[in-house]
Every structure is written in structure tokens, then in C-alpha cells.
MARBA-3410 file (N, C-alpha, C, O; in Angstrom, 1 decimal):
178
-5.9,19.7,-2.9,-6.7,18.6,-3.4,-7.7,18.2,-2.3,-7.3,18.3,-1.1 ~ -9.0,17.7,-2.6,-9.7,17.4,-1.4,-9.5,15.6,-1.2,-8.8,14.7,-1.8 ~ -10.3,15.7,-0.1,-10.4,14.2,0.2,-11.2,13.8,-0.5,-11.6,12.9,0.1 ~ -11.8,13.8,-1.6,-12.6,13.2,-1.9,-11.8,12.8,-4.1,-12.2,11.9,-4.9 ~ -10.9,13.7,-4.3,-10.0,13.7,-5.3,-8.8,12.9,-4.8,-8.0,12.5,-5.6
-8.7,12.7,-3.7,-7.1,11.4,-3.4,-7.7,10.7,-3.1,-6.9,9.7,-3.0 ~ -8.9,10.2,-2.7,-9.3,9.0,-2.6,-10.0,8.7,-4.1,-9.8,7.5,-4.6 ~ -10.4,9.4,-4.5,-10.7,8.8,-6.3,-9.8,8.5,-7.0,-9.9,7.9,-8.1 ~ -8.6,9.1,-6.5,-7.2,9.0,-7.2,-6.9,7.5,-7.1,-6.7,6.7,-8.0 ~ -6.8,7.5,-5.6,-6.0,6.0,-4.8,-7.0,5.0,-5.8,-6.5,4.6,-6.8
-8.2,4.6,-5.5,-9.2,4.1,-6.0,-9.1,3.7,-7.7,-9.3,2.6,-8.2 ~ -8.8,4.8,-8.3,-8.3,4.4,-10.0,-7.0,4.0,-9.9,-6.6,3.6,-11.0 ~ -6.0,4.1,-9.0,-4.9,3.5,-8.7,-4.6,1.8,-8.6,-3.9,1.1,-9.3 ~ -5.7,1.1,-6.8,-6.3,0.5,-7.1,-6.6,-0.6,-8.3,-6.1,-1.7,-8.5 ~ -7.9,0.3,-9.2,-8.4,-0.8,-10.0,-7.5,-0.6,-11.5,-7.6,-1.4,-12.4
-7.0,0.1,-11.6,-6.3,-0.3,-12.5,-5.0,-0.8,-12.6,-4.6,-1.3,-13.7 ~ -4.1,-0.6,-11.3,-2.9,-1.1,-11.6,-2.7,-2.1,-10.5,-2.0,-3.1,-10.8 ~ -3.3,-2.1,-9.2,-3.0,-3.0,-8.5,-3.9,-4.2,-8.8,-3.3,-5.2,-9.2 ~ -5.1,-4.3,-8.7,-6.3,-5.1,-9.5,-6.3,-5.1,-10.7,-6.4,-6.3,-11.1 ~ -6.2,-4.1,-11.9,-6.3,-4.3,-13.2,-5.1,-5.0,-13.8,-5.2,-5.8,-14.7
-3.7,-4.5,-13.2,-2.8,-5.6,-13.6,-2.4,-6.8,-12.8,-1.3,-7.4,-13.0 ~ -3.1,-7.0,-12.1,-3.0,-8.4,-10.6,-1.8,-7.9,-10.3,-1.1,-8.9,-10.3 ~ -1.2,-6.9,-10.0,0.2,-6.9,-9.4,0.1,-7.3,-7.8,1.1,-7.5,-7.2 ~ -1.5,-7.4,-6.9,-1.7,-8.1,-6.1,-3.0,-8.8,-6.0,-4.1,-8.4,-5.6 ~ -2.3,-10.3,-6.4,-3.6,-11.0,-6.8,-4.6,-11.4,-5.7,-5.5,-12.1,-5.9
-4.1,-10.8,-4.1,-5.3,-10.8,-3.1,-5.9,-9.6,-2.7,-6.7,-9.5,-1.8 ~ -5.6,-8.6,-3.6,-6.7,-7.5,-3.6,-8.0,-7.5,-4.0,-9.0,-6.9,-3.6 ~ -7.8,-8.4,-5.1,-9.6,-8.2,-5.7,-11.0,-8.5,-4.7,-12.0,-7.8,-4.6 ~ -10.7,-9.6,-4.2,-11.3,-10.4,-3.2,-11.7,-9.1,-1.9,-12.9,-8.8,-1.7 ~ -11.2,-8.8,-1.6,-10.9,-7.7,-0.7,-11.5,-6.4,-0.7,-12.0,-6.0,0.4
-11.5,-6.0,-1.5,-11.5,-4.6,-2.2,-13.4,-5.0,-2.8,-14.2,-4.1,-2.7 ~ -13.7,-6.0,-3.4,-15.0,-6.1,-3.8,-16.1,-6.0,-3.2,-17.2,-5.6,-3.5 ~ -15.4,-6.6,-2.0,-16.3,-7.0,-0.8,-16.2,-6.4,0.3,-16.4,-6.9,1.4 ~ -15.9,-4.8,-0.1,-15.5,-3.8,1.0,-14.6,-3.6,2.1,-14.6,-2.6,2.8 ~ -13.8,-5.0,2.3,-13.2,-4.7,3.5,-11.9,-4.0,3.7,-11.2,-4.3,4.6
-11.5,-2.6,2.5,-10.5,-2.5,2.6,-10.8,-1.0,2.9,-11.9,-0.6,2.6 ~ -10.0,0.0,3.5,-10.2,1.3,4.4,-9.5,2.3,3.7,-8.4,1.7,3.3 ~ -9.5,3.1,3.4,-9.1,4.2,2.4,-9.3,5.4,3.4,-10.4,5.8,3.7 ~ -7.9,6.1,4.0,-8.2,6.8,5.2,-7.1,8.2,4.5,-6.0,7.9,4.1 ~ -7.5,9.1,4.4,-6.9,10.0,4.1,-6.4,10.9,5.1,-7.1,11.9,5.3
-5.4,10.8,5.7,-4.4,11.5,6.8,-4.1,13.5,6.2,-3.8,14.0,5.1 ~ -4.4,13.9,7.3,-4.6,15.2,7.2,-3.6,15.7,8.4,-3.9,16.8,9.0 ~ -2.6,15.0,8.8,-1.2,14.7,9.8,-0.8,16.1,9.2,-1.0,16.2,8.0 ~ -0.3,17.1,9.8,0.7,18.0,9.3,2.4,18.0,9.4,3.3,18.5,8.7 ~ 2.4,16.9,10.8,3.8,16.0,10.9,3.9,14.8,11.1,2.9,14.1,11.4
5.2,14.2,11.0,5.3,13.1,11.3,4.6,12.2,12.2,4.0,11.1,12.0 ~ 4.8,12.9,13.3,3.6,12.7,15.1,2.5,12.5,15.1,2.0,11.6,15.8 ~ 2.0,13.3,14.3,0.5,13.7,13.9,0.1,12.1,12.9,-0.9,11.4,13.0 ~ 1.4,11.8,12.0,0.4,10.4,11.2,0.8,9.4,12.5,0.0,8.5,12.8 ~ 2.0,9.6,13.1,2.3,8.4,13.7,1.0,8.1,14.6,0.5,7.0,14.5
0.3,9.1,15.5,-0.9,9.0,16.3,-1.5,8.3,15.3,-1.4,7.1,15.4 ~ -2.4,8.9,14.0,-3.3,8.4,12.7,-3.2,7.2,13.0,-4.1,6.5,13.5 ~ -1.5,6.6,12.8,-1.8,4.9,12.6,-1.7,4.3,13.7,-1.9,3.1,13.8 ~ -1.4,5.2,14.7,-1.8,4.2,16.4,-3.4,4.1,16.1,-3.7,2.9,15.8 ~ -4.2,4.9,16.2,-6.0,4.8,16.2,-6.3,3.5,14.7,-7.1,2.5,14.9
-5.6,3.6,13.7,-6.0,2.8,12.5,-5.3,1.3,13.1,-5.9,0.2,12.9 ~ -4.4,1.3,13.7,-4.1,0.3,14.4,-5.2,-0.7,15.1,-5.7,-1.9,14.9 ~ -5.3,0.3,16.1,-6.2,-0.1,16.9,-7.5,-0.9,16.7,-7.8,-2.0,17.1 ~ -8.2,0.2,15.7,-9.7,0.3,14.9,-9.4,-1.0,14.2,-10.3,-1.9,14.2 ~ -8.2,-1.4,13.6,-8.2,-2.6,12.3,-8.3,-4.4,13.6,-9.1,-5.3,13.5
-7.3,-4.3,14.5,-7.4,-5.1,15.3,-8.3,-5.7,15.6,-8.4,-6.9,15.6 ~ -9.5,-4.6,16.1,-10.6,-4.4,17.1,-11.7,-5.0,16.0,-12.7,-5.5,16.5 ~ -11.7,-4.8,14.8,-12.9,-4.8,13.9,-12.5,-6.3,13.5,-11.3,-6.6,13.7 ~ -13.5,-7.4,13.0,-13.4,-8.1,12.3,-13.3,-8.5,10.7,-14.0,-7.9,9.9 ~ -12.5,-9.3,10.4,-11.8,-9.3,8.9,-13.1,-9.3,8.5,-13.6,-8.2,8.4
-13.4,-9.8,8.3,-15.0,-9.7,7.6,-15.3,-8.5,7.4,-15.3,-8.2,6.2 ~ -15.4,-7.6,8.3,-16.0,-6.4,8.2,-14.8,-5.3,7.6,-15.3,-4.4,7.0 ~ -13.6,-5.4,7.6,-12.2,-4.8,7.9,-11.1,-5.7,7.5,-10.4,-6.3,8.4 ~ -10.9,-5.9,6.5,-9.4,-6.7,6.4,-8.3,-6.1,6.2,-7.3,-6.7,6.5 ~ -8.2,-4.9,5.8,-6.8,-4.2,5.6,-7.5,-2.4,5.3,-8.6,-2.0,4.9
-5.9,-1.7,5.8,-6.2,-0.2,6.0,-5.3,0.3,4.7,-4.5,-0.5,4.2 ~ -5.6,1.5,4.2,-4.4,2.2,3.6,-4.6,3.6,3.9,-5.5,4.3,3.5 ~ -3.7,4.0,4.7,-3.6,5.3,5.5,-2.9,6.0,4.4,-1.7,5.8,4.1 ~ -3.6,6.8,3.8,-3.0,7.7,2.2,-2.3,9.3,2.8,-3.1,10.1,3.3 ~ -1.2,9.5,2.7,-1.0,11.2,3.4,-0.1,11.8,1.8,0.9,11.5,1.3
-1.2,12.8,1.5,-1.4,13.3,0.0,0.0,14.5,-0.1,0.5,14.8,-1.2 ~ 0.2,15.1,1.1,1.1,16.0,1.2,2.4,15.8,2.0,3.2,16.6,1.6 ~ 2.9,15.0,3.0,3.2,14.9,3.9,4.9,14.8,3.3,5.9,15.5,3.4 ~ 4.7,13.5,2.6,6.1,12.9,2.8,6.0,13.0,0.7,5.4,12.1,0.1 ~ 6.4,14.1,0.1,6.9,14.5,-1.1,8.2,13.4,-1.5,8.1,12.4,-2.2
9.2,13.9,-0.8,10.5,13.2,-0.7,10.5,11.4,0.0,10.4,11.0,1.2 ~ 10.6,10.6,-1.2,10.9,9.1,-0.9,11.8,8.6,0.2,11.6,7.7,1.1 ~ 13.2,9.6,0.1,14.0,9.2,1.2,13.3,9.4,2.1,13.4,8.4,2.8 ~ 12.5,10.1,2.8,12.1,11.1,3.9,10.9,10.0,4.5,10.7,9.7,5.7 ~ 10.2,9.5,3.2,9.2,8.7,3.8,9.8,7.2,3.9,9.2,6.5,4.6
11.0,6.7,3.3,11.3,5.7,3.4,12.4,5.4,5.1,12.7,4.3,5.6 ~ 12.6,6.8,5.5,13.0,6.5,7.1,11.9,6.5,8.1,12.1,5.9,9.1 ~ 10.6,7.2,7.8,10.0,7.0,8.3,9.6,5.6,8.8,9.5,5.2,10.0 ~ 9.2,5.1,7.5,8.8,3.6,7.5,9.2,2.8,9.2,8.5,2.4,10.2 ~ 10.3,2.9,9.0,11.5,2.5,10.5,10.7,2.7,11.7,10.3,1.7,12.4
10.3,4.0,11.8,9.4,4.3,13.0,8.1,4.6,12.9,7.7,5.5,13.6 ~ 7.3,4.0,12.3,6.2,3.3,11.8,6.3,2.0,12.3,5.6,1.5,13.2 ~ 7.7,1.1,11.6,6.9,-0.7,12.2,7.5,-0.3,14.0,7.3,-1.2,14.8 ~ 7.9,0.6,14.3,8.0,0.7,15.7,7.1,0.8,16.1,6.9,0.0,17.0 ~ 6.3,1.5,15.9,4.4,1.5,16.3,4.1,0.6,16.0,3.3,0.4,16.9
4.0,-0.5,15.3,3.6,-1.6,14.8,4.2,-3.1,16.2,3.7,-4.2,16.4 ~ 5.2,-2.5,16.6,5.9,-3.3,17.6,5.5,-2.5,19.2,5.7,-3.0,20.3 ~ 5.1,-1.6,19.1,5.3,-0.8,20.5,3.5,-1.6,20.8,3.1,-2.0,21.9 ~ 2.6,-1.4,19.3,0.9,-2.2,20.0,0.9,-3.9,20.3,0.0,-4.6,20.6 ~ 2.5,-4.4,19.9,2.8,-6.0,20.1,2.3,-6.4,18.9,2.3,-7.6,18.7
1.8,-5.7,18.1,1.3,-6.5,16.6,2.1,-7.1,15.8,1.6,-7.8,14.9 ~ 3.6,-7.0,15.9,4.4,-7.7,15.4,4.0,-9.5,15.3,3.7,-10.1,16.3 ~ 4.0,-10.2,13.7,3.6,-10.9,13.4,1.4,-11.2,13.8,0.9,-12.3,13.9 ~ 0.8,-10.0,13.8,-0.5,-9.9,13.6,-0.7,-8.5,12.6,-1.7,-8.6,11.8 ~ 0.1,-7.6,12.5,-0.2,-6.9,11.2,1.3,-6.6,10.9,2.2,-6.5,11.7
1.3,-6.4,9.4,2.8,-5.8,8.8,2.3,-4.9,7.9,1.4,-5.1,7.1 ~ 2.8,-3.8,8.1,3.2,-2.5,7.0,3.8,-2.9,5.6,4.7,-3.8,5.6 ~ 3.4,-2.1,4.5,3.5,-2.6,3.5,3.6,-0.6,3.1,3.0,0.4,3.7 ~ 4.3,-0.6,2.1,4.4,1.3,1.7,4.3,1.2,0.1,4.7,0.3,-0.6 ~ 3.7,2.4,-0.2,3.4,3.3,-1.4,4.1,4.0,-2.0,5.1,3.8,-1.3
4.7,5.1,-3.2,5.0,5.9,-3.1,4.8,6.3,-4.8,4.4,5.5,-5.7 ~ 5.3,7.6,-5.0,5.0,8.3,-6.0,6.4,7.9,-6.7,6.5,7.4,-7.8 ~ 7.4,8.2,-5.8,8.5,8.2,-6.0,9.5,6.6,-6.3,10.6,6.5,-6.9 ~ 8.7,5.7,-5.5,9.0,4.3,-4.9,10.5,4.1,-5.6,10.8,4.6,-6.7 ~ 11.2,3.6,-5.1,12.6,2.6,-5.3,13.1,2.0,-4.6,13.4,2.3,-3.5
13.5,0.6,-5.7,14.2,0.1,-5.2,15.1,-0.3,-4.3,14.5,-1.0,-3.5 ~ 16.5,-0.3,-3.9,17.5,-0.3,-3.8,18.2,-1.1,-4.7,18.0,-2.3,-4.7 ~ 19.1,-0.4,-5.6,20.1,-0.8,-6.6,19.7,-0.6,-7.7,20.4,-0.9,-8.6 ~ 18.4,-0.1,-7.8,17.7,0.5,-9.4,17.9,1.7,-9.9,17.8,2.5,-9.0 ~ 18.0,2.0,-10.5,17.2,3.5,-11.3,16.1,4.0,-11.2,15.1,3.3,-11.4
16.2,5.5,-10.9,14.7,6.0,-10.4,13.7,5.5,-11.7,12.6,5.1,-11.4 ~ 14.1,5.6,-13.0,13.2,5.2,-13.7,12.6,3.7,-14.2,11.8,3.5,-15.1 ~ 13.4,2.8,-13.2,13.3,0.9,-13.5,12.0,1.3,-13.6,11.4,1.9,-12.7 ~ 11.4,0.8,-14.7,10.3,0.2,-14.4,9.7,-1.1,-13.5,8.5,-1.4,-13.3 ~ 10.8,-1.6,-12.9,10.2,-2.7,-11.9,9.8,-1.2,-10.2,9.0,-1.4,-9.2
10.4,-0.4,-10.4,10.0,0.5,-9.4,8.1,1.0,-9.2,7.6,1.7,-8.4 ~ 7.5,0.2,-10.3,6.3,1.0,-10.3,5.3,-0.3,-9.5,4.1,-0.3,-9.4 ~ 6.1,-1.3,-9.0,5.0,-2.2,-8.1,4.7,-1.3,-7.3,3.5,-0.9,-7.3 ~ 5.5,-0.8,-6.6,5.2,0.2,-5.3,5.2,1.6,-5.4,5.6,2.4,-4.5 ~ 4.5,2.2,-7.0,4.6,3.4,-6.9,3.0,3.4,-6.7,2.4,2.3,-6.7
2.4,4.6,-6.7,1.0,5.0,-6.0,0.9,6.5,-6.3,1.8,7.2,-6.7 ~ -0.3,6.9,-6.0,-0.5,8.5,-6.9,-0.1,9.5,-5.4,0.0,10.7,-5.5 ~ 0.2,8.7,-4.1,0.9,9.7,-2.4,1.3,8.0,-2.2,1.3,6.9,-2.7 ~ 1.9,8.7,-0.8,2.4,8.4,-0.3,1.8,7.3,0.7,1.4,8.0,1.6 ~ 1.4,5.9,1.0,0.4,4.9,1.6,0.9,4.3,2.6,2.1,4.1,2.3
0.6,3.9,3.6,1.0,3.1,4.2,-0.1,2.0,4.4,-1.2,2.1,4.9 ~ 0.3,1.2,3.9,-1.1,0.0,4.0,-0.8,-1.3,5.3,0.2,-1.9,5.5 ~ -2.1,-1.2,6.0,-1.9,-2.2,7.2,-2.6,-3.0,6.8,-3.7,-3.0,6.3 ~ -1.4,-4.3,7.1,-1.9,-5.9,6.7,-2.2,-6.8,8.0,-1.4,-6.8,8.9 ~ -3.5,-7.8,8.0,-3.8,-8.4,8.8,-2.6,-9.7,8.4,-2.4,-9.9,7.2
-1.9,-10.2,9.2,-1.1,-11.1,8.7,-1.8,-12.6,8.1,-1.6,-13.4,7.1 ~ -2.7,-12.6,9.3,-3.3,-13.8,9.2,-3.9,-14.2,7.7,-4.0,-15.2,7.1 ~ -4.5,-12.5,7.2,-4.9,-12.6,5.7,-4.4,-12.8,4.9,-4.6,-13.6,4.0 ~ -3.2,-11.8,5.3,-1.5,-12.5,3.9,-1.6,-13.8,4.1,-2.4,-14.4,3.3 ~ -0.9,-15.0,5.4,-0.9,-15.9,4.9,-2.2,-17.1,4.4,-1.8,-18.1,3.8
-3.5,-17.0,4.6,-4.3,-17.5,4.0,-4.1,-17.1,2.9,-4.2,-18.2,2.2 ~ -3.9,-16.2,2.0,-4.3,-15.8,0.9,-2.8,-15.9,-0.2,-2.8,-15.4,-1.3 ~ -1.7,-16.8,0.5,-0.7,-17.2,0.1,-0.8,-18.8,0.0,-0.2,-19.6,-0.7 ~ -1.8,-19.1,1.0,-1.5,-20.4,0.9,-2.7,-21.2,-0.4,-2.7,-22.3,-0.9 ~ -3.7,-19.9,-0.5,-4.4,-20.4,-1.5,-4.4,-19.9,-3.3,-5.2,-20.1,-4.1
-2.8,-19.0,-3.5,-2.3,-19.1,-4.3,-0.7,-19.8,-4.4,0.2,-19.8,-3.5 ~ -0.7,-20.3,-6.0,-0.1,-21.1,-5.8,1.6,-20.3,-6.1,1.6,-19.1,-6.5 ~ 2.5,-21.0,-5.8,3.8,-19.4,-6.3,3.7,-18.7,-5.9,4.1,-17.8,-6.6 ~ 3.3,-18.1,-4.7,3.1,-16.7,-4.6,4.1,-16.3,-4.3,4.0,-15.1,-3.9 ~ 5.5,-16.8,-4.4,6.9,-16.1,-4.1,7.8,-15.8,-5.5,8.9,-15.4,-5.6
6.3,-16.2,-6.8,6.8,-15.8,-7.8,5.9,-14.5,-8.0,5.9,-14.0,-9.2 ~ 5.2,-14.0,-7.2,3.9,-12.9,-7.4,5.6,-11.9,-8.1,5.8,-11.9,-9.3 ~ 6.4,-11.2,-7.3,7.2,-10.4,-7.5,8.0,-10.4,-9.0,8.4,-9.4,-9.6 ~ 8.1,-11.8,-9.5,8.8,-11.5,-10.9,7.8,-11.7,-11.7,8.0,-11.4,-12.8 ~ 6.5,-12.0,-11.3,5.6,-12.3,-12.4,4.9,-10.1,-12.7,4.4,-9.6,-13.7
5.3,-9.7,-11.5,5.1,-8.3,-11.8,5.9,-7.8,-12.4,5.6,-7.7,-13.6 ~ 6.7,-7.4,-12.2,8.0,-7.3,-13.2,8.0,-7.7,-14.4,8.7,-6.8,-15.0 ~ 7.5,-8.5,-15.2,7.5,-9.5,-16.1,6.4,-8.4,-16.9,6.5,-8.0,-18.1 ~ 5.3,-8.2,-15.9,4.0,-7.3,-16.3,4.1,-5.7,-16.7,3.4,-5.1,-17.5 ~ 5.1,-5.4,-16.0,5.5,-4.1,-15.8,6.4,-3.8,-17.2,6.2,-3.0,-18.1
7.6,-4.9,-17.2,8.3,-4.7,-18.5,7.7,-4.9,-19.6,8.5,-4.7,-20.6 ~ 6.4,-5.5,-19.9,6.0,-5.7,-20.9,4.8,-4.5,-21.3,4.4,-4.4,-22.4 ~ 4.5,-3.9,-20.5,3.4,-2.9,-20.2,4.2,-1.2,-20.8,3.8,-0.2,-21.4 ~ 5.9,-1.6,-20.0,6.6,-0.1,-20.1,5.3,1.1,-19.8,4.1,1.3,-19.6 ~ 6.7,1.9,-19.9,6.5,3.1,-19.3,5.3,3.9,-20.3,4.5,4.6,-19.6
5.1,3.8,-21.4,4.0,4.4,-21.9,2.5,3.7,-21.5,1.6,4.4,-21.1 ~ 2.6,2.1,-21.6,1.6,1.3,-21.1,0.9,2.2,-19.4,-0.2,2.7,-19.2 ~ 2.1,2.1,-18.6,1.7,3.2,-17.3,0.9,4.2,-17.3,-0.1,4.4,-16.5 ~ 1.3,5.1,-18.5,1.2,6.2,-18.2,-0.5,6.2,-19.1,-1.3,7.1,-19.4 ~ -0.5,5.2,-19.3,-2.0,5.2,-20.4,-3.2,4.5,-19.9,-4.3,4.3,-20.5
-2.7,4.1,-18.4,-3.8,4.0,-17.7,-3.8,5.4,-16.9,-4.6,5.4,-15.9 ~ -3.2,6.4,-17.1,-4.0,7.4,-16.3,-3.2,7.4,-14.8,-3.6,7.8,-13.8 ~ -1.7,6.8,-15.1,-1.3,6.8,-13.5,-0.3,7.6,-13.4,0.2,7.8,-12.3
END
């Protein structure tokens, strides 16, 4: 698949399920107005993305929200297996702590596969966090909380998805194309 088919992928992913069903209602904003990074990782190992997200690290810090508010480091082949990417995760926010960014950006993950813990691979509440690969999305913190404090509930964002998801089911999903 080229770079240029997983990012059109991610992108109709994006506007139709993350934006098209508000499953995150501070994307739009974001995403309209360019500041969001669509980086497709071409990592062959683990090392290899972990470096990726030291530099996307770096780059996101260094840039202004304006220009840059959030990354999504997409790796199309890497991590197949959910378990495999969900230990990863672990030594990811360790890079996330080893640049001191702890409480200035938080990792947020993707997956094809996504689950819960304590669901069924097929819950449909599993599909907030499913995605067409594997993502790691880097959040400016400071954006999460502005953009929490200027919605209201936002600690009902998660059942109001859910809510969206079960009413949508699994054919609804699959009929946007995801």
C-alpha cells in the first residue's frame, strides 16, 4: 500500500467516523484548520517507530498549536497483532516521560483490532478506538484541556459514543466504508 492510500485511508477514517460521527467532538476544529499531522511511519521495528516518535515529539513541542496541534504517527504494517501493539503502548508513554512531556503531551492509540478489556472482540463499543492501522496520536495536553473545558460533559463524550455506536451497529460501520 503506498503512502499516499493510508493516508487517504486514515483521512476517510477521520471524516467519517471520528468527525462524521463526533466520536471526538474536538477534532473538527482541528482537523479544518490544518493543524493536525498525518505521518506515515515506514519503522521496520519497534526502535525504528520508537526513534519516529522521539523526532514527532520533538517537531510537535517545538511547533506552535496554531500551526501544529496534534500528530498521528500511522504504522500501516508494523503492529498487525493488538496485543503486540497494546505492550508497546507501555514503552511509547516511556518516551513520552524520558522527553519530560509527561502532563504536556499524552498518547492516545488506534487500532484495527482495538479492545477493550472485558469485551468481546466484536463489542461494538470496541470501534471508538478502531482505525483502518495502527496510530498513535500525540496530544498537546494543554489542547485536551481547553477543549474540555469548552465542552460541556465531556466525561460523558465516552457513553455518548457508545450510545452512537450501538445505534449505528455493525452494518451502520461497515457502510461508511470502514
Amino acid at each position: 500500500m503506498t503512502d499516499e492510500e493510508v493516508l487517504s485511508k486514515t483521512r476517510h477514517w477521520l471524516e467519517k467516523a471520528v468527525i462524521g460521527l463526533n466520536l471526538c467532538p474536538f477534532a473538527k476544529a482541528v482537523y479544518v484548520k490544518s493543524q493536525v499531522r498525518l505521518v506515515v511511519s515506514k519503522a521496520r521495528h519497534a526502535d525504528d517507530l520508537l526513534e519516529e516518535l522521539d523526532r514527532e515529539l520533538d517537531l510537535l513541542v517545538a511547533t506552535p498549536a496554531e500551526e501544529l496541534d496534534t500528530t498521528l504517527v500511522i504504522h500501516p504494517t508494523l503492529f498487525a497483532d493488538f496485543l503486540d501493539f497494546n505492550d508497546f503502548l507501555e514503552v511509547a508513554d516511556g518516551v513520552v516521560a524520558e522527553h519530560e512531556l509527561d502532563g504536556v503531551i499524552q498518547l492516545a492509540s488506534f487500532h484495527p483490532q482495538f479492545q477493550f478489556e472485558g469485551t468481546e472482540p466484536d463489542d461494538i463499543g470496541n470501534y471508538t478506538n478502531r482505525a483502518p492501522f495502527a496510530i498513535l496520536h500525540l496530544l498537546r495536553e494543554e489542547s485536551v484541556e481547553r477543549a474540555v473545558e469548552a465542552f460541556p460533559e465531556a466525561e460523558a463524550i465516552f457513553e455518548q459514543n457508545i450510545a452512537t455506536l450501538e445505534k449505528l451497529g455493525h452494518a451502520g460501520w461497515t457502510s461508511l466504508g470502514l
